[in-house]
Structures are given as C-alpha cells and as structure tokens.
C-alpha positions as CSV (number, residue, x, y, z in Angstrom):
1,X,19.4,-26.8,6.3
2,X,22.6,-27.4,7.7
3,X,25.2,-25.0,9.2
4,X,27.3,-25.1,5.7
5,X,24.2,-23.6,4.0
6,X,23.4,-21.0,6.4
7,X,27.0,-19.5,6.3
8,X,26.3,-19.7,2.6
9,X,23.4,-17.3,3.1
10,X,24.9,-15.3,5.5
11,X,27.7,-14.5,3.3
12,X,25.4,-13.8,0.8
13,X,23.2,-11.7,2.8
14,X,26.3,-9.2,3.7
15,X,27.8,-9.5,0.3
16,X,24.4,-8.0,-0.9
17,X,24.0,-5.2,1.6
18,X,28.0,-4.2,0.7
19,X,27.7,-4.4,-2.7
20,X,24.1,-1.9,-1.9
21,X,26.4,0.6,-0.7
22,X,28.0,1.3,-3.7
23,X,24.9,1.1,-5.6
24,X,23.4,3.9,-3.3
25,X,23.4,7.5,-4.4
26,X,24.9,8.6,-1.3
27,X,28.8,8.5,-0.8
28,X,29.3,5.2,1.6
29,X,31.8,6.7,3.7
30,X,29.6,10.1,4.3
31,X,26.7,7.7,5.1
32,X,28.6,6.1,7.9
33,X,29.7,9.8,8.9
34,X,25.8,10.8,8.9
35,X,23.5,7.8,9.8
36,X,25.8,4.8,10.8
37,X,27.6,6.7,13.6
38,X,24.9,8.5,15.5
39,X,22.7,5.1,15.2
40,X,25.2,3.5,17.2
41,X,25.5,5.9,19.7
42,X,21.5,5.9,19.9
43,X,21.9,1.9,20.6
44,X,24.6,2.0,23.5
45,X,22.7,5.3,25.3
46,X,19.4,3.1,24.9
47,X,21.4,0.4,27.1
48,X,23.4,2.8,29.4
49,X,19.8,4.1,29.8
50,X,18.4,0.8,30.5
51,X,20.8,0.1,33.0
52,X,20.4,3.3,35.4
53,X,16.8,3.9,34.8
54,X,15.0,2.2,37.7
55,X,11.9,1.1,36.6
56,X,10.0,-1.9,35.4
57,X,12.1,-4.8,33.9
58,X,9.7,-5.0,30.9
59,X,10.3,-1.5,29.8
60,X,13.8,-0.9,30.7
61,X,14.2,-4.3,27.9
62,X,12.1,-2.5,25.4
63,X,14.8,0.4,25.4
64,X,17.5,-1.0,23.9
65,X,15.1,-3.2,21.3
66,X,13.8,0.0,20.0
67,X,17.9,1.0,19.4
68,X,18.9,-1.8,18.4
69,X,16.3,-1.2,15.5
70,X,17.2,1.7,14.9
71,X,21.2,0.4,14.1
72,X,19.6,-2.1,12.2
73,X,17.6,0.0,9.9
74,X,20.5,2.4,9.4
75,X,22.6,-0.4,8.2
76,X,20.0,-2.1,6.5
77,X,18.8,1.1,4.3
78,X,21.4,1.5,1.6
79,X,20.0,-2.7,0.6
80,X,16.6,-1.5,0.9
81,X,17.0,1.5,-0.6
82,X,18.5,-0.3,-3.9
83,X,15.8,-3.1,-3.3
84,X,13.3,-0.5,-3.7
85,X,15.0,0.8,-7.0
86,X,15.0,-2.4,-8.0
87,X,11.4,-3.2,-7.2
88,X,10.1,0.2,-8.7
89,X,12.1,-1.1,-12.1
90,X,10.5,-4.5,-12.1
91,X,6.5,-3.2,-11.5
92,X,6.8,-0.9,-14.2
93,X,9.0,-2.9,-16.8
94,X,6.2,-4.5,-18.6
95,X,4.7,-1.4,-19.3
96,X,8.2,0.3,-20.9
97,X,8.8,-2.8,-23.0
98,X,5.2,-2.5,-24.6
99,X,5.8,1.2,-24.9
100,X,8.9,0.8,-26.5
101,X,8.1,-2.2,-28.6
102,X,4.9,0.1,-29.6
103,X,7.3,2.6,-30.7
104,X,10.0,0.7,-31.9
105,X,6.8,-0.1,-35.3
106,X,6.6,3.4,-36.1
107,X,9.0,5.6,-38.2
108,X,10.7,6.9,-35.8
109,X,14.6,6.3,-35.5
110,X,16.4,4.0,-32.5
111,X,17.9,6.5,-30.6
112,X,14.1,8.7,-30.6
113,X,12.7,5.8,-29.1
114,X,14.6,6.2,-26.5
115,X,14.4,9.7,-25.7
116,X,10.8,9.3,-26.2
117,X,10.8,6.9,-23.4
118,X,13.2,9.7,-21.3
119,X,10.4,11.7,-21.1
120,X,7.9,9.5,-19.8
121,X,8.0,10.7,-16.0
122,X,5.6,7.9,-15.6
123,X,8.3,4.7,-15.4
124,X,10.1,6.2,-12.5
125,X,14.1,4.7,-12.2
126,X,13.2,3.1,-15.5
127,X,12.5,6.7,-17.1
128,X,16.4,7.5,-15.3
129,X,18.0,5.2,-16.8
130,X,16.4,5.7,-20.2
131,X,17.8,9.0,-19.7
132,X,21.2,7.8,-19.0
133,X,21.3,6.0,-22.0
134,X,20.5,9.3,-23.9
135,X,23.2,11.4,-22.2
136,X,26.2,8.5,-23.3
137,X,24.7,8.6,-26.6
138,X,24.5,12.2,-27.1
139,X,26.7,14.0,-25.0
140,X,29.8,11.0,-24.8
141,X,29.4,9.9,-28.3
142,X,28.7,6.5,-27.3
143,X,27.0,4.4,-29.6
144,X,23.5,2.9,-28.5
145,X,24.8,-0.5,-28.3
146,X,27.8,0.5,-25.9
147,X,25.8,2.9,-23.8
148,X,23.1,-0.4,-23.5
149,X,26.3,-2.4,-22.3
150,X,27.5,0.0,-19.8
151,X,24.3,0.5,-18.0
152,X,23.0,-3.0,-17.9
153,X,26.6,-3.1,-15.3
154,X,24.7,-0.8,-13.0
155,X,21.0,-0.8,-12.6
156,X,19.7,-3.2,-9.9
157,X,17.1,-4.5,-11.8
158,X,18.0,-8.3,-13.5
159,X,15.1,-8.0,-15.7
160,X,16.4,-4.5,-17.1
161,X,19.7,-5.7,-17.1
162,X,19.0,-8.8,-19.1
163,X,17.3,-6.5,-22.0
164,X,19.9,-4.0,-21.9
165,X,22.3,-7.0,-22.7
166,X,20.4,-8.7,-25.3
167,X,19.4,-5.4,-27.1
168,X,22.7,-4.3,-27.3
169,X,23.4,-7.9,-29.0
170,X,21.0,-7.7,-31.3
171,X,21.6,-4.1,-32.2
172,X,25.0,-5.0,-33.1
173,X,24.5,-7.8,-35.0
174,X,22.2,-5.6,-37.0
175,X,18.5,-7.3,-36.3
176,X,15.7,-3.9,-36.3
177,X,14.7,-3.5,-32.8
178,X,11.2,-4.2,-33.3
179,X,11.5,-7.8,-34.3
180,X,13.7,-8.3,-31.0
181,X,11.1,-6.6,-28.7
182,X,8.1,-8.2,-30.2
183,X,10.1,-11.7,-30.0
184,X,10.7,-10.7,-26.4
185,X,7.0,-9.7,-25.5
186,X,6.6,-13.6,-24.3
187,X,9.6,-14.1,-22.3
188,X,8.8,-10.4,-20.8
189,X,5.2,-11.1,-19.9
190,X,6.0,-14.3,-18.1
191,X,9.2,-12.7,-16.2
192,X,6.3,-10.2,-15.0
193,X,3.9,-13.0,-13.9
194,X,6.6,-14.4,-12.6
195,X,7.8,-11.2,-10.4
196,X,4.0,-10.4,-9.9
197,X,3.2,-14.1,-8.1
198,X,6.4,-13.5,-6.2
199,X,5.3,-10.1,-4.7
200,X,2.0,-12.0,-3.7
201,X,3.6,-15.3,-2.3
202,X,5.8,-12.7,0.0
203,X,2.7,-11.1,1.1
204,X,1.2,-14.2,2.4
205,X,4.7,-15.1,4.1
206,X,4.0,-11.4,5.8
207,X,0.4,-11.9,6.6
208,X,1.9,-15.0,8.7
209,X,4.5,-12.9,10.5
210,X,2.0,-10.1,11.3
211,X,-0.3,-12.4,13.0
212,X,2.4,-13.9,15.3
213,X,3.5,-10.2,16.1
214,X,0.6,-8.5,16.9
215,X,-0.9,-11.6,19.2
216,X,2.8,-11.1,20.8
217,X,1.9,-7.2,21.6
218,X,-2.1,-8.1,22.3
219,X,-0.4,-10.5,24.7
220,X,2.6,-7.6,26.1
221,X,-0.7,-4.8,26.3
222,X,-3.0,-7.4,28.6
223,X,0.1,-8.2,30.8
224,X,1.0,-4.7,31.2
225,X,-2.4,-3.6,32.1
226,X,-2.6,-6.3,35.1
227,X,1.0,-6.8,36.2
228,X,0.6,-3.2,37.9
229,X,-1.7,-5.1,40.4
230,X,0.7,-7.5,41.9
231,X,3.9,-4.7,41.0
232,X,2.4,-1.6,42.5
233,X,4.0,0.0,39.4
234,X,2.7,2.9,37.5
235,X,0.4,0.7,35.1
236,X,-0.2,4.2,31.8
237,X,3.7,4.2,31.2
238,X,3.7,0.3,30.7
239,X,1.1,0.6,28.8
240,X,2.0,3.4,27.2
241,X,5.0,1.5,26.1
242,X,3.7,-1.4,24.6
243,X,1.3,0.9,22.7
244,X,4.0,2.2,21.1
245,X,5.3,-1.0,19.8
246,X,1.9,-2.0,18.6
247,X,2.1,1.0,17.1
248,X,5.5,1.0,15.5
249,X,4.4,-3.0,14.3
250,X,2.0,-1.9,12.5
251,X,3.6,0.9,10.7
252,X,6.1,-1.5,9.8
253,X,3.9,-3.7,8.5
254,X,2.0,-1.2,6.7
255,X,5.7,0.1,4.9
256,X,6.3,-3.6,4.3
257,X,3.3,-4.6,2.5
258,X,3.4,-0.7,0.3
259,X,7.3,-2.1,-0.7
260,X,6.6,-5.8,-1.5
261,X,3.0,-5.3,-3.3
262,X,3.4,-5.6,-7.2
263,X,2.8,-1.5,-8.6
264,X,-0.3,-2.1,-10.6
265,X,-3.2,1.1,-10.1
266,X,-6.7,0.7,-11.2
267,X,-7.6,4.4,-10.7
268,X,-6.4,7.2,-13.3
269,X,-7.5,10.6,-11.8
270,X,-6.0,13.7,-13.7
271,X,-6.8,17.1,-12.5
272,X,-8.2,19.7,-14.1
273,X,-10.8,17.4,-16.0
274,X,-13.9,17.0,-13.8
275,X,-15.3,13.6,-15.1
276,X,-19.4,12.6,-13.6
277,X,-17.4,9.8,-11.4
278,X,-14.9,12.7,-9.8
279,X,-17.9,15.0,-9.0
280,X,-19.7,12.2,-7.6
281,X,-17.2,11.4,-5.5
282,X,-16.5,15.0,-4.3
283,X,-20.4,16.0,-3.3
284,X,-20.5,12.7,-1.5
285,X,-16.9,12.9,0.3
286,X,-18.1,16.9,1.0
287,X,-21.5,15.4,2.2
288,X,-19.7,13.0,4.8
289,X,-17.3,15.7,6.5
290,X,-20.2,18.0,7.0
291,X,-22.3,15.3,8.9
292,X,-19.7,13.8,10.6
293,X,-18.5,17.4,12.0
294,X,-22.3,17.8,12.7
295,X,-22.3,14.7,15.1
296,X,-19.1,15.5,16.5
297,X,-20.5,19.1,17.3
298,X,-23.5,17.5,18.5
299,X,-21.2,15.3,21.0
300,X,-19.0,17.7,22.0
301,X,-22.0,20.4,23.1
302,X,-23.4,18.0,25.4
303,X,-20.2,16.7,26.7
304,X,-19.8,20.3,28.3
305,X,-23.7,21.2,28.6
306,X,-23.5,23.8,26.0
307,X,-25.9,23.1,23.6
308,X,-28.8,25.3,23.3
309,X,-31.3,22.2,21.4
310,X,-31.7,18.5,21.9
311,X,-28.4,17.1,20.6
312,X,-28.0,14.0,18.7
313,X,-26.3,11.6,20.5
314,X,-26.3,12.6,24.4
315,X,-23.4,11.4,26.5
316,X,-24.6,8.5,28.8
317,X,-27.4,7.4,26.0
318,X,-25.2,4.5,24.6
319,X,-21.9,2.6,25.8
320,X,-18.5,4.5,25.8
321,X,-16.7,2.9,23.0
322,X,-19.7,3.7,20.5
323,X,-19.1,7.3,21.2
324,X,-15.9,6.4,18.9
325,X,-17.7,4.7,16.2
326,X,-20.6,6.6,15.7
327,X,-19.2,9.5,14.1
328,X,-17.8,7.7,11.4
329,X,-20.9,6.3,10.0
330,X,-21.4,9.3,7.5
331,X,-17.7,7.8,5.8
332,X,-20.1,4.8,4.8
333,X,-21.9,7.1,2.1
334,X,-18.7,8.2,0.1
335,X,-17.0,5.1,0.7
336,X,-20.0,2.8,-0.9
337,X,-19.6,5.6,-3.7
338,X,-15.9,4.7,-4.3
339,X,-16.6,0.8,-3.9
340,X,-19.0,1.3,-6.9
341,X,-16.4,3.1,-8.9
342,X,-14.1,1.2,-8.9
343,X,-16.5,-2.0,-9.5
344,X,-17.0,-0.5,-12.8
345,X,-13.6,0.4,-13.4
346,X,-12.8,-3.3,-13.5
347,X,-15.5,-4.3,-15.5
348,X,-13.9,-1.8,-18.3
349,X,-10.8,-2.8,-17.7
350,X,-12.1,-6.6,-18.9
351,X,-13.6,-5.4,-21.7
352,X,-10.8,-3.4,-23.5
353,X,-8.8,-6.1,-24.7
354,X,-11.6,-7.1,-26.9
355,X,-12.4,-3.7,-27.6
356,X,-8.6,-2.6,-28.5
357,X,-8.1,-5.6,-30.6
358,X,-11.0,-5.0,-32.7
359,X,-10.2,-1.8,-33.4
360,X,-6.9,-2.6,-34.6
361,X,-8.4,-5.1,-37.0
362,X,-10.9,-3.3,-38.2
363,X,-8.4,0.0,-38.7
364,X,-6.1,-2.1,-40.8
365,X,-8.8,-3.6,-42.5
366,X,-10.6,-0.7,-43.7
367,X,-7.8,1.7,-43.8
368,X,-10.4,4.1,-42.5
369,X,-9.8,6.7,-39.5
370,X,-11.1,5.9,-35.9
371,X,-14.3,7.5,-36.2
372,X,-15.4,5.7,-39.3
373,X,-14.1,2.6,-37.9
374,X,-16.0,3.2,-34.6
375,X,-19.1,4.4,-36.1
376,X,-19.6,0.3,-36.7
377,X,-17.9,-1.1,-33.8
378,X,-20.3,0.5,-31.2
379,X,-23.2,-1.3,-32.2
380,X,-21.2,-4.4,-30.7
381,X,-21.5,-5.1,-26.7
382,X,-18.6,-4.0,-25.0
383,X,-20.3,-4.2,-22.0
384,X,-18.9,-1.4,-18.9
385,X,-17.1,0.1,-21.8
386,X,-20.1,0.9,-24.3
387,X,-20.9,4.2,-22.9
388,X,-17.0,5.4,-22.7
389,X,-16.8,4.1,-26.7
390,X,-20.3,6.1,-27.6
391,X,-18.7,9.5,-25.7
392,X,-15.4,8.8,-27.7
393,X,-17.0,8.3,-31.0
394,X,-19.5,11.7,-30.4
395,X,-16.4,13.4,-30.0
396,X,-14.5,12.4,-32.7
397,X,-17.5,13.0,-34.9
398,X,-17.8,16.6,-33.8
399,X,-13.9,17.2,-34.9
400,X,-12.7,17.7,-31.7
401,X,-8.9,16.5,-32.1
402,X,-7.9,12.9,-31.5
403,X,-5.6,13.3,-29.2
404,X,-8.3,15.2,-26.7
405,X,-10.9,13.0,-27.8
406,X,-8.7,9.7,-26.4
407,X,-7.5,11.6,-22.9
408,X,-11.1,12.8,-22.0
409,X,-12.2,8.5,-23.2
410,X,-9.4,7.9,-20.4
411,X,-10.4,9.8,-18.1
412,X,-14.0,9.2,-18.1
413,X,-13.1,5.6,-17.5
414,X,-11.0,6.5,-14.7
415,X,-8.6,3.1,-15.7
416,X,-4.9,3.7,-14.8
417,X,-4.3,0.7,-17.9
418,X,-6.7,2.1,-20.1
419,X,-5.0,5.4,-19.9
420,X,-1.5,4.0,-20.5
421,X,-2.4,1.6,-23.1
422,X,-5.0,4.1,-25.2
423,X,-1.7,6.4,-24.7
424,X,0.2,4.0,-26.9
425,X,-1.9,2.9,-29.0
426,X,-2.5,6.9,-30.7
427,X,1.0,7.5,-30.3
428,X,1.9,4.2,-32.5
429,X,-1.1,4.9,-35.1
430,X,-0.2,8.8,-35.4
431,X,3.8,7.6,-36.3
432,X,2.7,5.0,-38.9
433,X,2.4,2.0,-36.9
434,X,0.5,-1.3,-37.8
435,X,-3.1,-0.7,-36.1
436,X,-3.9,-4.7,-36.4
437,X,0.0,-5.9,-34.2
438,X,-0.6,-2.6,-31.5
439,X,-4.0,-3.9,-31.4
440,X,-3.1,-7.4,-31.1
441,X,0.2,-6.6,-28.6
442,X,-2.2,-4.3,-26.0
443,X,-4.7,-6.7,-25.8
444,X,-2.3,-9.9,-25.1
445,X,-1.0,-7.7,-22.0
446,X,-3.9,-6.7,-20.8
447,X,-5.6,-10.6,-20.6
448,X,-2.1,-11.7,-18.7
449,X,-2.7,-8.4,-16.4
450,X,-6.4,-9.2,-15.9
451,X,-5.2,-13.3,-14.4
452,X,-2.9,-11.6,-12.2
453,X,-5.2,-9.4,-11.0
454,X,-7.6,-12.2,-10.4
455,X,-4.6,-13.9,-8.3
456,X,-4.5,-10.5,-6.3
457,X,-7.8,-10.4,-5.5
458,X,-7.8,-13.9,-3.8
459,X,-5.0,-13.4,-1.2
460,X,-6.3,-9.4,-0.6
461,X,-9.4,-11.6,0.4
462,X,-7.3,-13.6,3.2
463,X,-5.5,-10.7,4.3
464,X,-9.1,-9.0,5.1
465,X,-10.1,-11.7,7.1
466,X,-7.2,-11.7,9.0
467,X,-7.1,-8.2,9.8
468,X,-10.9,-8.1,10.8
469,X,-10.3,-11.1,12.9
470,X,-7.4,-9.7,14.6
471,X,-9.3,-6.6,15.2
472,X,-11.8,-8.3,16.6
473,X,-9.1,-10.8,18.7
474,X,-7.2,-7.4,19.9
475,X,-9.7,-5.3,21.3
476,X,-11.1,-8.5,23.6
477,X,-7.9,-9.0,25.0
478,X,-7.4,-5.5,25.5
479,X,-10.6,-4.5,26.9
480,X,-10.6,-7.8,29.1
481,X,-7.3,-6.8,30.5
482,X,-9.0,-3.2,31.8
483,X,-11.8,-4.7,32.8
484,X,-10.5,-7.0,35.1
485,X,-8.1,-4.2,36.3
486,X,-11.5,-1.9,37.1
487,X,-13.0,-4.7,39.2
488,X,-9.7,-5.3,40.9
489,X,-9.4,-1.6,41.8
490,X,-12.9,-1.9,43.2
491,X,-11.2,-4.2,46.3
492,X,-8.4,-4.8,48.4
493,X,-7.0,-7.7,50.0
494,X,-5.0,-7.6,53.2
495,X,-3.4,-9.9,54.7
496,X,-2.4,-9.1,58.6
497,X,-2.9,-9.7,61.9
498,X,-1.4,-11.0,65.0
499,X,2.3,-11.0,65.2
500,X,2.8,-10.8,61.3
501,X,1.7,-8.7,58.3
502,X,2.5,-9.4,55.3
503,X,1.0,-6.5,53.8
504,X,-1.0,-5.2,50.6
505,X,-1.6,-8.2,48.1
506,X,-2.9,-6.1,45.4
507,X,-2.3,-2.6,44.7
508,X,-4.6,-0.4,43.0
509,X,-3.8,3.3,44.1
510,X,-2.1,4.0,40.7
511,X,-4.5,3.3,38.5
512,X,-6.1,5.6,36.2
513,X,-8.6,3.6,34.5
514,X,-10.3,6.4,32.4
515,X,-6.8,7.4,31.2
516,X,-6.3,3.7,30.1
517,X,-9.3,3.4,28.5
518,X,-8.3,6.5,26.8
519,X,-5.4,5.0,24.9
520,X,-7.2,1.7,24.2
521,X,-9.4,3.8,22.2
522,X,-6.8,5.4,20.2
523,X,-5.0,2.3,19.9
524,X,-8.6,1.0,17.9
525,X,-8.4,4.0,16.4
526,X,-5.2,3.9,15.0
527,X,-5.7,-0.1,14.4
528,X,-8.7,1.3,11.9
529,X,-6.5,3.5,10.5
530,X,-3.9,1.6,8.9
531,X,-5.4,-1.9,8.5
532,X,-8.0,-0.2,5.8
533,X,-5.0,1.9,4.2
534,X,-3.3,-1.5,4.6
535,X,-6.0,-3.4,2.7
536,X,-6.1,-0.4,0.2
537,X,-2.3,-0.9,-0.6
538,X,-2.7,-4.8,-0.9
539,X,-5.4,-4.4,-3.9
540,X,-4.1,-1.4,-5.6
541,X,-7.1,0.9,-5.2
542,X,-8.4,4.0,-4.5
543,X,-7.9,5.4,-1.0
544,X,-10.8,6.5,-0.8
545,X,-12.1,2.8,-0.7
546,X,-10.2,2.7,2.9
547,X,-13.1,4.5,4.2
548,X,-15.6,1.6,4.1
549,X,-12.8,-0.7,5.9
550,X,-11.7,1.6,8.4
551,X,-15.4,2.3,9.3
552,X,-16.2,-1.3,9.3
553,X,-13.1,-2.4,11.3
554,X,-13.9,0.7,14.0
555,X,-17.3,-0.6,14.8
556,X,-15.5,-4.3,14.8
557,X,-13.3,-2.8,17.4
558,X,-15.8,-1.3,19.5
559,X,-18.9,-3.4,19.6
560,X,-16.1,-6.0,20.8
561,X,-15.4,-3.9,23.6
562,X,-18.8,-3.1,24.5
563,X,-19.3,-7.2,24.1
564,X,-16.6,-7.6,26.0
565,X,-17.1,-5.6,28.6
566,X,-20.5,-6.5,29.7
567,X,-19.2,-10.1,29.5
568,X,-16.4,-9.3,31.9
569,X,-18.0,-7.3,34.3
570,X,-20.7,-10.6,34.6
571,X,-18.3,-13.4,35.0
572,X,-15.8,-11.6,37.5
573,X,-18.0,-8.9,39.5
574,X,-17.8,-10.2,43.0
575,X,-20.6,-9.1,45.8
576,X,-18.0,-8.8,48.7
C-alpha cells in the first residue's frame, strides 16, 4: 500500500472517531472537560515521572507507555463506545427481524408490531430504538414511515439502517409489511452470516496478535528476573512491573475477544424454575466448594502445625507449585457436569428445526391444537429433544395453559434459541398467524445458525490450543528465569587481587526468591483465570464450563514448573 492509501485510511480513521463523538450519549465538549483533560495530564506526569525517578531504564519506559494508553483509550472510547452499539445491534438483528416478520403474519396492526418489539428488553439498543420509533409515532405525530426515515439517520448500525430505509419505502408505497420482511429473510440471514464470519476472521487476526504479545512479556518477565544479577537492582519491582503488563495484556485481550465475538448464547437459565439440569449443577458446584475448602483447610493446618489429625496433603510431601493445583481438582466434578449439559443442549438445539417445522405442518394441516397435533408427532425420533416434546405434550394434556406449558419445555431444555424461537412461534399461533410459514421461517434460521455455529466451533478449537500452548510456553520461561536466578544466588564471583579490583561480577544480595516465586504463582494463577473465561467467551457457553479449562490449564502451568524446575536445577547446578 502506498503512502496515498494510508492517508486515505488515516483520514478515515479520525473522520470515524469525530463523527463517534456526536454519536455518543455524552455531550463532546463535557467529555473533553471530564476524561480528555485529566488523561493528558496522567500522560505528561507519567513522563515528568519517568524523568526524575532514578531507577531502572526498563521501568522508568514502561511509565509513560502505561499513560500513553491511558490518552489513547480516552480518546478512543466515544468510537468504541458507538462500535459496541453498533456491534450489540448487528448480533441481535437476526433475531428482531424474525420476531418482527413473525408478528408482522398475525392480526395485529403496524404500529403494535412495533411497540411489541419496544418491550422486548431482550434486543438491547435494538429494543431503544424500536422504542424511539414509538415515541415519534405517538407522542410527535409522525407517521411510521417518517419516524423509520429519521432514525435510520442515527443509529450506528448499517444493517438497521438499511431496513429502516427500505421499510419506510415500502410502507409508503403501500406493500403490507409482511411480504417485505419475509422477502427480506434471505438477504438478512446472509448479511448475518456475513457479520458472523467477520467476527470470527477478527478473532483469528487477534489470536495472532496475542501470541506475539504475550511471548514479548514472557520474554520482558525472564529478562527482568536475571538482569538484577549483572544490575544489582531490586529484581521484585521489575518484576513486579512486567507482571502488571502481562496482566493488563491479558485483560485486554480478554475485553477484546468479549467485544468482537458474534452474541449468540447456548444456555437459557431463568430463575425461579428449578429444572433436573439446574439442580444438578447446583449439588455438584456445592459439592466442589466444600472439598476444595476441605483441602485448603487441610493445607493451611499443617502449614502452621495446627492440625489436631493427619492432614491431607502435608507441606513438603509434593513439589511447591502442586500446592497451587491441587486444590482445584474438586472444580473437575461440576465442570464435567456442565460440559455434559451443554453437550446435550446442542444436540436439541439440532433437532428443533425439524421438530418446529413439523409442527407447523402438521398444525396447518389438521387444523388441530398443539396437543392433538403432538400426541402423533412424538412417536417420531427427535432424538436429544424427545424427552423435552414427551414433558411438553403431558403437560398440555393435563390443561395446564400453553403459554406455561411452552416456558417450562424452554426451560427444561436450557437452549437460549429454543427459548426465543418457541417464544415466537406461540406468540404468532395465539394472534392468528400461519403455523406451516412460522414453522417453515424458524426452522430456515435455525439450520443457517447451526453452520455458523459449526464455523465457531473450529477456530474456538485453535484458540484452545494456542492458549494451552502458551501456558505451557510461559510458565517454562518464567520458571527457567528463577531458577537460574536461585543457582546464581547460591555463588559469587570476584574478581580482585594485586594492584586492581574490579569488584562484584554478579550480585545477588537483593534477591528474594520465595517472594518471586510468589508472584510467578499468581501470575499462573491469574493466566488460568482468564484464558478459561477467555475460551468460555469465544464459544458462547456456560461459565461454568470455564472450570474444566482453568483447572486443566493450572495443572499445565504447574507440572511445567515442576518439569522445569528439576530440568534446570540439573543442567546448570555447578559443584564449586
């Protein structure tokens, strides 16, 4: 690219953050006042600081990075803030165009649709604007068409704005609103896809940049470790600072990947319902805490010789760093609980657009209610789903309302999709809707959703590898780097005599090796922490299902150490 098309980005780039500020909810010149101003006074005390504070080159650098961040992010916020709108719009639009085409077939009037869709807290900034719409309409005495115009002006989202546009065309040339939307399902499914594969391509441009960041602090932590040698600087604030930009890395990449991930949940947990899966997963969460507070009882009694029995694990039994991971074993019960959840939660997730479009078929073919229509249909195989479909038929049989009789089906299946589309699919049959097109209209979004999912899946795979692997690739250099500055404490070399000397060679008086080993260990634990909430956030599941990575990733971390270690400590022990 040459220099004429990088000043064409650039201008770009700061046309787009100017134009964020007037987008932003916030007044641009009271933001200035309140975040611009004091961020760069943080940035020049950061270098005034730099500048007098006599201490090691490395760190007095890192001071003004970390304010020139700061500056950055403070000018940078009103885009990302409007990025994030925008985003939030985008992940949920394919689910407020089927609810609104779903609607749009019932008897219900334009303008209810609409305020229908104002109520759904669900959509987020899409539900806002929906509720914009209403206010012109009822409160201005716009009509639908104009309000549709003068919005699509403001939000952030080009997908919104592009419906907006169209459907106040189409409304004004007279065309019913539900032969538009269900004309637009294509081009809206495939602008999803679209925005979907985007999300997952930036992720693997992120995974990239991660890598190349964290080897740069893995490199920073080793080098501060044993530079004190040579230096006869204070080795824990070095440290200390490059664990704080390892740390701050990986928060930032953990915010990065929560922004840029597509918004699509697999779990649907409401409270007040207590479903077989949610008290399996509370006893065996409650089972976990009790025996992981009993080992860390068990540690902490003979740590300080307290303990009146035979504990569990005594101190000096097993290497130091397995002290850390041992404790965390109880997590693997609850997590293996969740993993198996959520397993079936996909397989039912599969099987409902079959399910859902038979349904509608058979409903409009019989003219018969739910129950009747069921009372047939769950002799067929719907695989994960045939026990959900034999509860929801019982129920219906026994009267129990429909509307109850759908939320407790959704909630037994625990399916965030399942919940939203079951959702629409009553609401459109209850207001007169065609059973056989909602049938047909569910089950096309759910097969596109189920590819993309598929296409998830694969690079959540990669990024797992690469976190395990630089896991495993952090705490070696780490632990190398303190165990070569334990055997280098262990000696001195001085170089005198005669006329001349030329002093101490290598200085070890401030070290404080069981300090530094101390915030190594936090460092895996923190690593542990957010690469499984990371991993979590990259496949859209259940939280809980971070427990089996960040216990799997904690014993990476320390048998590496403990490997490590003992590897060390043979290649570089010297009999002097």
């Amino acid at each position: 690219m040459g220099a004429a098309g990088r000043t064409a980005e650039a201008t770009q780039l700061a046309g787009s953050v100017l134009d964020a500020y007037d987008r932003m909810e916030m007044d641009a010149r009271r933001y200035v006042l309140v975040v611009l101003l004091p961020a760069t006074m943080l940035f020049v005390g950061t270098i005034v600081l730099a500048i007098a504070w006599p201490t090691l080159f490395f760190v007095r650098l890192l001071l003004p990075v970390l304010g020139l961040v700061f500056l950055v992010t403070g000018i940078a916020y009103p885009k990302v803030a409007v990025d994030r709108r925008r985003i939030e719009m985008e992940n949920r639009f394919h689910l407020m165009v089927t609810h609104m085409t779903v609607l749009s077939t019932t008897n219900i009037d334009r303008m209810e649709v609409f305020r229908k869709l104002a109520n759904e807290e669900e959509y987020g900034e899409l539900t806002v604007e929906n509720s914009r719409i209403v206010q012109l309409v009822d409160t201005w005495n716009q009509s639908l068409d104009d309000a549709l115009r003068r919005r699509a002006k403001q939000v952030p989202s080009d997908s919104l704005t592009d419906l907006y546009d169209r459907l106040a065309y189409t409304l004004g040339a007279g065309q019913e609103m539900s032969d538009f939307l269900f004309e637009e399902q294509g081009v809206m499914i495939e602008n999803y896809s679209t925005i979907y594969e985007q999300s997952l391509e930036n992720l693997d441009v992120m995974k990239d940049l991660y890598l190349s960041m964290v080897l740069s602090m893995t490199f920073a932590l080793v080098f501060a470790v044993v530079l004190p040698i040579l230096t006869g600087t204070n080795p824990t604030w070095t440290v200390a600072a490059v664990i704080a930009m390892f740390v701050f890395v990986q928060l930032g990449f953990f915010l990065v990947i929560r922004a840029i991930v597509p918004y699509d949940p697999l779990w649907y947990v409401e409270e007040g319902y207590r479903t077989r899966s949610k008290q399996l997963l509370v006893g065996s969460s409650a089972v976990a805490v009790a025996l992981f507070s009993l080992v860390v009882l068990s540690m902490l009694a003979s740590t300080f010789g307290v303990a009146p029995f035979p504990t569990l694990v005594p101190m000096g039994a097993i290497p130091q760093p397995l002290y850390l991971a041992l404790p965390t074993l109880p997590f693997l019960f609850p997590a293996l609980v969740f993993r198996r959840q959520e397993r079936a939660i996909i397989d039912r997730d599969e099987e409902f657009p079959s399910f859902i479009r038979a349904l509608g078929a058979s409903e409009s073919a019989k003219q018969s209610t739910t129950s009747m229509v069921l009372r047939t249909l769950r002799k067929k195989d719907f695989g994960a789903l045939t026990e959900n479909l034999d509860d929801l038929y019982r129920r219906l049989n026994m009267r129990l309302d429909t509307e109850s009789a759908w939320r407790y089906f959704a909630e037994d299946t625990n399916s965030y999709v399942i919940q939203k589309f079951s959702e629409m699919y009553l609401i459109g049959r209850e207001m007169g809707g065609d059973p056989k097109l909602l049938g047909e209209l569910i089950s096309k979004n759910m097969n596109e959703l189920a590819q993309l999912r598929e296409r998830r899946r694969q690079v959540t795979v990669t990024l797992v590898g690469l976190l395990y692997g630089i896991s495993a690739a952090s705490a070696f250099a780490f632990f190398t780097g303190l165990e070569i500055a334990v055997i280098m404490a262990g000696f001195d070399i001085d170089v005198g005599g005669g006329a001349a000397d030329f002093g101490q060679l290598i200085h070890t008086e401030m070290y404080n090796v069981p300090l530094l080993r101390y915030l190594l260990f936090l460092v895996l634990l923190f690593n542990a922490v957010v690469s499984s909430l990371t991993i979590r956030t990259a496949d859209g599941g259940h939280y809980g299902n971070a427990l089996l990575h960040f216990v799997a990733l904690i014993w990476v971390g320390c048998l590496t150490a403990v490997a490590t270690e003992s590897l060390i400590s043979t290649l570089l022990e010297v009999d002097l």
